[in-house]
DRENMIKE-764818 format. One record per residue (C-alpha): residue number from 1; y, z, x. Coordinates in Angstrom, 1 decimal. Layout:
! residues N
+-----+--------+--------+--------+
|   k |      Y |      Z |      X |
+-----+--------+--------+--------+
| NUM |      Y |      Z |      X |
...
+-----+--------+--------+--------+
! end
This chain:
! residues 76
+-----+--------+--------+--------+
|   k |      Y |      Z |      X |
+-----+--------+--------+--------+
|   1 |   -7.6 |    9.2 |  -12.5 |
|   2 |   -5.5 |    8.1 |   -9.7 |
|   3 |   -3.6 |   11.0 |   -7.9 |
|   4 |    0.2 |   10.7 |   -7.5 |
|   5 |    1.8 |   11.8 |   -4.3 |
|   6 |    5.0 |   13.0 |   -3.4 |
|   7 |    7.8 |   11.4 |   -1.9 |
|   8 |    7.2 |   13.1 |    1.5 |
|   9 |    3.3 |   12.8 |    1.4 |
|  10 |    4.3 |    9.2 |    0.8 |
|  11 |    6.2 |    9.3 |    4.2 |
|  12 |    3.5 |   10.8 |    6.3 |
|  13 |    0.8 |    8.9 |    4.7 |
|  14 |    2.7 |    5.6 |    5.9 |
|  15 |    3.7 |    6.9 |    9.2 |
|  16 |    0.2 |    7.7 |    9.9 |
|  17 |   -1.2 |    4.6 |    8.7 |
|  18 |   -0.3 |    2.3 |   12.1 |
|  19 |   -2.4 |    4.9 |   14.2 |
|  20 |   -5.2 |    5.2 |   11.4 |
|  21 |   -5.6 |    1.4 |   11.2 |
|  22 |   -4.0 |   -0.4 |   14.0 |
|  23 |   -2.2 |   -2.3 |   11.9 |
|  24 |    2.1 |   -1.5 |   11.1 |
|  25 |    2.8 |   -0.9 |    7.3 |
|  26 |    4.6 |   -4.4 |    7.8 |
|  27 |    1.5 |   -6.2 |    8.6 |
|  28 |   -0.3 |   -4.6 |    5.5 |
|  29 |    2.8 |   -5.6 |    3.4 |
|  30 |    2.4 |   -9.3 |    4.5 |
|  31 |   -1.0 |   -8.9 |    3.6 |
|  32 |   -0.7 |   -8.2 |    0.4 |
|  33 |    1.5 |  -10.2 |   -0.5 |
|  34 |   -0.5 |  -13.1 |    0.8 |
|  35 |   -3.6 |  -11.7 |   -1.5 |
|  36 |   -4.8 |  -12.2 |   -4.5 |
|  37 |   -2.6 |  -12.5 |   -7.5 |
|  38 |   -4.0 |   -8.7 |   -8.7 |
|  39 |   -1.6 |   -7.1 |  -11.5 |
|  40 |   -2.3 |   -3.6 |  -12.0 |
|  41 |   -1.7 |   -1.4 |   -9.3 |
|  42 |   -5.4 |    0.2 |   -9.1 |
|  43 |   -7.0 |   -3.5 |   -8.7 |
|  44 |   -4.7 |   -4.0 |   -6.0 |
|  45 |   -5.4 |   -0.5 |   -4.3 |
|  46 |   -9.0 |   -1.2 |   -4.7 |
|  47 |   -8.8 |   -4.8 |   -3.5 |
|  48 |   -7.4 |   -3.4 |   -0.3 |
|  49 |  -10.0 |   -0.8 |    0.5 |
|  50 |  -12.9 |   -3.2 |   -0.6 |
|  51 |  -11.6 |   -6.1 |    1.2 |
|  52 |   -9.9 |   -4.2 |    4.5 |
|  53 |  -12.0 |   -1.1 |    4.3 |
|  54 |   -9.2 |    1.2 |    4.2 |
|  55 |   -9.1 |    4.9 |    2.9 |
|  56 |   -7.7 |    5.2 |   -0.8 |
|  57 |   -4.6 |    7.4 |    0.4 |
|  58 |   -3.8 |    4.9 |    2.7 |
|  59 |   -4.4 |    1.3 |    0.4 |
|  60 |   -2.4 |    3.7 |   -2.0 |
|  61 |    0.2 |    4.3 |   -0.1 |
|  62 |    0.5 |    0.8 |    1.1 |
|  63 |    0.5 |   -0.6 |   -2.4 |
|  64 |    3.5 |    2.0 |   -3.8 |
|  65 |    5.4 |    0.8 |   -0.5 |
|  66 |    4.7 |   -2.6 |   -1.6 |
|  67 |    5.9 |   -2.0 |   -5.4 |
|  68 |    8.9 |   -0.2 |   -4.1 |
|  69 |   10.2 |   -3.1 |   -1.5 |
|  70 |    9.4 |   -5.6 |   -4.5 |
|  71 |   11.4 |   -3.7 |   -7.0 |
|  72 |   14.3 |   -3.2 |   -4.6 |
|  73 |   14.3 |   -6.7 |   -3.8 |
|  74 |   14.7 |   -7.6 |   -7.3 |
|  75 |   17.9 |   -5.5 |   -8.1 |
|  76 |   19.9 |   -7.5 |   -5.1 |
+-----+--------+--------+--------+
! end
């Protein structure tokens, strides 16, 4: 069972994820959207911590951004 975060953990988890990774949350976008063609949201979370060894709070976080900047770019 996947845990679900709040809006504000959501915040802090991607403002610490540059520091925690060396890598900015735009970088990790980009990279995921040049991955695999993964559907469901855990595959894609998992991908990312398999692939990129990143923690599952972080690949999480990442992915929701990632799902939230897709959506958003759908409704302009």
């Amino acid at each position: 069972m996947s845990q679900v975060f709040s809006a504000e953990t959501h915040r802090n988890l991607l403002a610490r994820i540059p520091h925690c990774t060396g890598r900015e949350v735009s970088d990790w976008l980009r990279t995921v959207d040049e991955g695999p063609a993964l559907f469901r949201f855990e595959e894609k979370v998992s991908w990312l911590r398999a692939e990129h060894n990143l923690a599952y709070g972080h690949a999480k976080a990442i992915i929701h951004e990632y799902d939230l900047r897709r959506a958003a770019r759908k409704l302009l």
